[in-house]
N, C-alpha and C positions, 0 to 999 in steps of 0.2 A: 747549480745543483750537482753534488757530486753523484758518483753513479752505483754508489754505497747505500747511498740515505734514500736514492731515487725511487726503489720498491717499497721499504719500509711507510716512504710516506704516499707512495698511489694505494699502499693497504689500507691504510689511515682512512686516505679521503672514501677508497670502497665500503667501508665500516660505515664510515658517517652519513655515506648517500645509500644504505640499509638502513640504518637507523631512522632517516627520515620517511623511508619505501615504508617501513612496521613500523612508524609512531603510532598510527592507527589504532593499532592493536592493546595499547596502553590506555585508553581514554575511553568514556560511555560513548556507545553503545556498546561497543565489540571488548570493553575491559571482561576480563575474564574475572571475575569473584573469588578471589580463595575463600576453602573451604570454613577457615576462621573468622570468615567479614559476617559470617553468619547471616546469608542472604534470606530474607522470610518469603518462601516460595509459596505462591498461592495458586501459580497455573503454569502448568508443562505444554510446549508445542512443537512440532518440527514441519520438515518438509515432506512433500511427499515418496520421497525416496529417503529420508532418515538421516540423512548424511548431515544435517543441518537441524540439531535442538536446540530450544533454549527456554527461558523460566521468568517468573514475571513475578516480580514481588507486589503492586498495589491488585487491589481486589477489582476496583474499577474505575473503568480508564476516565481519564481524563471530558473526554467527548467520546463522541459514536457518529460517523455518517458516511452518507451514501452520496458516491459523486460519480455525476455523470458528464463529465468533461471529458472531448474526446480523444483526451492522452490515455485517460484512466480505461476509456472503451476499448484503444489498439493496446496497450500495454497486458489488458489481462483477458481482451478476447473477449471480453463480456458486456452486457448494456451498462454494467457500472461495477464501481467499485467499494466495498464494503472495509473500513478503515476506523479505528480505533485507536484514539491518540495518549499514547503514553510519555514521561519525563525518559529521559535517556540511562538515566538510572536506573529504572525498573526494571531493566531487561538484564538478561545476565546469559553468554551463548553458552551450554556447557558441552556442547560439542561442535567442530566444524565449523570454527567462526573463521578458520582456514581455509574452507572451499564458498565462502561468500563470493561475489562476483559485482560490479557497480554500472548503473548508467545512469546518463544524464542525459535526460530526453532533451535539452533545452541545447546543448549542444551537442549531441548525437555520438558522445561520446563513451570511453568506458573509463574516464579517468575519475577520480573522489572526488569530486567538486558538489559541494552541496549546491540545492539539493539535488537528492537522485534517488534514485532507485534501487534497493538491494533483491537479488537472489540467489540462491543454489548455481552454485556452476555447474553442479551434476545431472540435476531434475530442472534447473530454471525455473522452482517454484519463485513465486513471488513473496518476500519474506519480510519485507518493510520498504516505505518511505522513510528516508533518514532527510528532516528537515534543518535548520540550523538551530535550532531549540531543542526540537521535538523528534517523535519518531511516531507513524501512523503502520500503525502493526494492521495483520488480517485477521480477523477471528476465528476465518472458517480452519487454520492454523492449531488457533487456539483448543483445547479438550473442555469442554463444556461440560460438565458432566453431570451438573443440576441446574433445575430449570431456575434456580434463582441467579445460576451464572449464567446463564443462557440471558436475563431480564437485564444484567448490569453492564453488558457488551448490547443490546439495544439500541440499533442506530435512532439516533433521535432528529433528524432532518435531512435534510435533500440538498447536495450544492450544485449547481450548473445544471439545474432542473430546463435549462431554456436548451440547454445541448442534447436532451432526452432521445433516446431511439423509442420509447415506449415508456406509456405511463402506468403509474405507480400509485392507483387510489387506496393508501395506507392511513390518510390522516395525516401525517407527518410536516411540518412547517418545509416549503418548498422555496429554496434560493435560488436567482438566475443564475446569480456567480457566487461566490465565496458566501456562505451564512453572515449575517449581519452585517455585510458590505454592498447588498446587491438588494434587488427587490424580490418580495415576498407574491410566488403565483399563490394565487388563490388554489384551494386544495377541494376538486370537487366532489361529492357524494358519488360512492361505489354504481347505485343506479343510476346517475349521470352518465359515468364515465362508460358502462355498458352499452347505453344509447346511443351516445354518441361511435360509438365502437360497429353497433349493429346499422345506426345509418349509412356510416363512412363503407364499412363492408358493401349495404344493399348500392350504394352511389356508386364504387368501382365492379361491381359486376353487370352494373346496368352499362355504365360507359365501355363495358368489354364486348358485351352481347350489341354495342351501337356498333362497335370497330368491326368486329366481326360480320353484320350485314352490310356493312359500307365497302368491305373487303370480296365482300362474294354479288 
């Protein structure tokens, strides 16, 4: 290699190892829309600090549920997570799909390897699941803004209902693990679940008031 051609071609390969860094940004989810694809926008969302919009063209999603597995519990701080599964087409970022940020819980990573995890690098709101098909968007995200959009984002089951920090007497079909791979708890009656609630209270105040005299 002459020492002519030697920059021209480390430009080269620098371009080419960009292009592969931003192929990303070419392809669903994060394909930007032109304004002539004529996207049928049904629902606006962003993050909590705004830096991060985007538009949802089907009306309703795919599925609805509520998972309580305990990546879903540390990942959003919460007893579970509320996810709504859309095609990767639906989504369309029309702002900020440049301050996105990635992880992958499975290898504790921050590289794009599906699946994983998207949010705000600014706010680290939580802004989707990017599955290898799919994408498990969040509603609470989503502008609801009638109650019959509010009905069509309806989680309609419970997954890893056996990894539960607290129950959930909704009705709703209840999965150990994955919906229809796993077994179905039994979903008990709201005065059940009260009962059982008021025993287990009256059981551990009694075994505190034991500990307590045994202590003194």
């Amino acid at each position: 290699m002459d020492k002519e051609s030697a920059p021209g071609q480390q430009h080269a390969t620098r371009e080419q190892h960009s292009e592969g860094l931003n192929e990303w940004k070419q392809r669903p989810p994060y394909k930007i829309h032109e304004d002539n694809d004529k996207f049928d926008v049904k629902y606006e969302a962003n993050c909590h600090c705004g830096k991060v919009r985007y538009q949802l063209s089907r009306s309703e999603p795919l599925d609805s549920k509520l998972c309580h597995c305990t990546t879903c519990q540390t990942q959003h701080a919460a007893p579970f997570q509320w996810a709504a599964i859309f095609h990767k087409d639906d989504i369309n970022f029309s702002h900020g799909h440049h301050d996105l940020e990635w992880y992958d819980p499975t290898d504790k990573s921050v590289e794009h390897k599906l699946p994983c995890k998207v949010r705000c690098s600014f706010c680290h709101s939580p802004i989707m699941d990017e599955g290898r098909n799919m994408i498990l968007l969040f509603p609470s995200l989503v502008h609801l803004k009638t109650d019959e959009d509010k009905a069509r984002f309806k989680p309609r089951c419970h997954m890893f209902y056996g990894q539960r920090v607290m129950d959930i007497p909704d009705g709703l079909p209840k999965w150990t693990g994955i919906d229809n791979e796993s077994e179905l708890i039994e979903d008990s009656p709201p005065e059940q679940v009260r009962e059982l609630q008021r025993k287990r209270e009256k059981e551990r105040n009694e075994k505190k008031e034991q500990e307590q005299k045994e202590e003194s």
